[in-house]
N, C-alpha and C positions, 0 to 999 in steps of 0.2 A: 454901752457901745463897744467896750474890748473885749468882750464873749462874744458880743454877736461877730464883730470882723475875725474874731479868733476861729469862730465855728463856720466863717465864709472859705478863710486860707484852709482851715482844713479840710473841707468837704474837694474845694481846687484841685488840694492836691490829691485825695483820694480820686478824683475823677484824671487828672492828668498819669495818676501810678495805672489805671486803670485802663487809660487809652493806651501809653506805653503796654503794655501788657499786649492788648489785643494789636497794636502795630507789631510788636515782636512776631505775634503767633501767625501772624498774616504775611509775614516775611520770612518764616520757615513755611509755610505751605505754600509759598509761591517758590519758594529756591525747592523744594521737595520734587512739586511738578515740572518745573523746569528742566532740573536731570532726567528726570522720567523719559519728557518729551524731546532730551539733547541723545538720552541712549536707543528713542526709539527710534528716533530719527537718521541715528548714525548706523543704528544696525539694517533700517532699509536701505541707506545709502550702499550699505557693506553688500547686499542679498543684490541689488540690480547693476553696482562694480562688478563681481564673479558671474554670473548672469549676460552681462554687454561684454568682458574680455575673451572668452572665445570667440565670439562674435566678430568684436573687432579683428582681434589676431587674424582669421580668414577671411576679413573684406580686405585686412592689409595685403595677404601674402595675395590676393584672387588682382588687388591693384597690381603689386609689381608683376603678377605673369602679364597682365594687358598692358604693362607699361614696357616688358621686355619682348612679348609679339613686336606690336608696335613702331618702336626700335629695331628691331629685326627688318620688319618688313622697308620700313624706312633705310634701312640699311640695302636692301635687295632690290629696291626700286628707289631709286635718288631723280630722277627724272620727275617720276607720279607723284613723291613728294612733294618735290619746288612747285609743280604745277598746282597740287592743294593749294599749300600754303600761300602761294601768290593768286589763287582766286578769294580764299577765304580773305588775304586781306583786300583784295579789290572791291570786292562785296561790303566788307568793312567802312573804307573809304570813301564810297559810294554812299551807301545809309549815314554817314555821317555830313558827306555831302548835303545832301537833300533833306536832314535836317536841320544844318546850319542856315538854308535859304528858307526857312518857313519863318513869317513873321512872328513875333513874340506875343500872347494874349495881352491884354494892356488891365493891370489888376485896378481896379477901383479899391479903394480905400475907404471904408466908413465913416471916417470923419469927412469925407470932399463930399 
């Protein structure tokens, strides 16, 4: 009986030296791919950054001219202003009006 238990632990442990082994090698080819896929990933991120920043840079500068027109005009007409703004909010107060008086669906529940 002690050859044979003796020839059990060691076959065990030839089989657990051997899983370790292939766990190792399975955990460098996954760390391997992974940088791959972190340097691929970071150099498209890099290519559509330089790509979208002049972009953005003249949607910013094309905002502030429409925001200093604008201002301008706001500036040159204070009258035609107040009167926007106090229709836009009326209009506002209004739609919020009329849908604060709409009654509320009444939700059913699956269990009732």
């Amino acid at each position: 009986m002690p050859a044979n238990t003796d020839d059990i632990r060691t076959s065990v442990s030839k089989d657990i030296a051997a899983l370790q082994q292939e766990v190792s090698r399975l955990q460098k080819m996954i760390s391997a791919q992974s940088a791959e896929a972190y340097y691929e990933v970071r150099g498209r991120a890099g290519k559509a950054y330089d790509e979208a920043l002049p972009r953005a840079k003249n949607a910013v500068a094309q905002i502030r001219a429409e925001g200093a027109a604008a201002a301008g005009a706001a500036r040159e007409h204070p009258a035609a202003t107040t009167t926007a703004l106090l229709l836009a909010g009326a209009v506002g107060f209004l739609f919020g009006y009329l849908l604060s008086g709409r009654p509320q669906p009444q939700h059913r529940h699956w269990w009732r």
